[in-house]
C-alpha positions in Angstrom: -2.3 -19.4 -8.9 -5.7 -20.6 -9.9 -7.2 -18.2 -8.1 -5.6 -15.2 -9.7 -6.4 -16.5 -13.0 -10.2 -17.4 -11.9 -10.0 -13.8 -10.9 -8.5 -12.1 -13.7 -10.6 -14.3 -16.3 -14.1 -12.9 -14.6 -12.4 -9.5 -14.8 -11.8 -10.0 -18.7 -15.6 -10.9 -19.7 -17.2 -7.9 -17.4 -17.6 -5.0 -19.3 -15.3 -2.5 -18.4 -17.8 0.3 -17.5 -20.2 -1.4 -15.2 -16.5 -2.9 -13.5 -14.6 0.3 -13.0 -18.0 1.3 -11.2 -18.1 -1.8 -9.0 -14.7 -1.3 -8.0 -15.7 2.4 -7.4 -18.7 1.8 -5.6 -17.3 -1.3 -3.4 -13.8 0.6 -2.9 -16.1 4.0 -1.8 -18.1 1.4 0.8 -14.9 -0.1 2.1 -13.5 3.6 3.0 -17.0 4.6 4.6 -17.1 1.5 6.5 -12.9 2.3 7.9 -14.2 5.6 9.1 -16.8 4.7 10.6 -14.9 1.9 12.5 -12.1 4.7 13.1 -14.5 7.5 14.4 -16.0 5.1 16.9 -13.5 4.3 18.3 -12.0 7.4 18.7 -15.3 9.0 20.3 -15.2 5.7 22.7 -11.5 6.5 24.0 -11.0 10.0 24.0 -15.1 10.5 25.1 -14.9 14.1 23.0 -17.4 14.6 20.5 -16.9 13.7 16.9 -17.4 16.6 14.3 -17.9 13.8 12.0 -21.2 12.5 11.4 -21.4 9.0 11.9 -25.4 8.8 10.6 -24.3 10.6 7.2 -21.0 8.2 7.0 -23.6 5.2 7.6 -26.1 6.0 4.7 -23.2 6.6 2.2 -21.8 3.5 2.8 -25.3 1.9 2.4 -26.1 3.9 -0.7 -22.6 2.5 -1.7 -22.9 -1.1 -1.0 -26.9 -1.0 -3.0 -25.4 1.0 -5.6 -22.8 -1.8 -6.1 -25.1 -4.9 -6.5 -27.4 -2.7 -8.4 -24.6 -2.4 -10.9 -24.2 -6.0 -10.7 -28.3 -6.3 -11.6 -27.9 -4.3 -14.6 -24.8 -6.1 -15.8 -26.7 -9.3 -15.3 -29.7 -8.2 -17.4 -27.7 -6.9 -20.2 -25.3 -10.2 -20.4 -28.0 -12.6 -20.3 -26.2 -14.0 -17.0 -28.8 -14.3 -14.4 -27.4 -17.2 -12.3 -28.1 -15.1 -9.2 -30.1 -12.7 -10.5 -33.0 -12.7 -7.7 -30.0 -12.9 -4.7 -28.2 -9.9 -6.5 -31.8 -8.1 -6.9 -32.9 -8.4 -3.0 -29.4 -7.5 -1.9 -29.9 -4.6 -3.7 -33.0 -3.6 -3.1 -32.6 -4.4 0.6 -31.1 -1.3 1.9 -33.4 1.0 0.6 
């Protein structure tokens, strides 16, 4: 129970804009990530080339998880909270 309510307490003092597109971005990262994992394996087991585009799916789920801890970044310098400011910048910056 405490950590539901740890949970829904952060979710309360984030700004509702910069969570809905966390939750966007890391949801959109999570699906590129499961099709990824699904179209490898199915390329591995039937050995019939994909029509799907593994390199494209790969760079949108990068571009997804940078555009998530950039979102983070900007919430941090607008808040004032910048706890882990530099670990939330390089993680950001990293992919690119």
């Amino acid at each position: 129970m405490k950590l539901i309510d740890k949970t829904l307490e952060r979710c309360r003092e984030r700004i509702k804009l910069f969570l809905a597109l966390d939750i966007l971005f890391t949801l959109s990262a999570i699906y590129f990530s499961i099709r990824i994992l699904f179209i490898s394996t199915d390329v591995l087991v039937n050995e019939k080339y994909s029509t799907d585009f593994p390199n494209v799916l790969m760079l949108a789920m990068t571009f997804s998880l940078g555009m998530t801890y950039a979102i983070r970044v900007v919430e941090m310098l607008i808040t004032g909270k910048i706890k882990y400011f530099l670990l939330y910048l390089f993680t950001a910056l990293y992919p690119y």
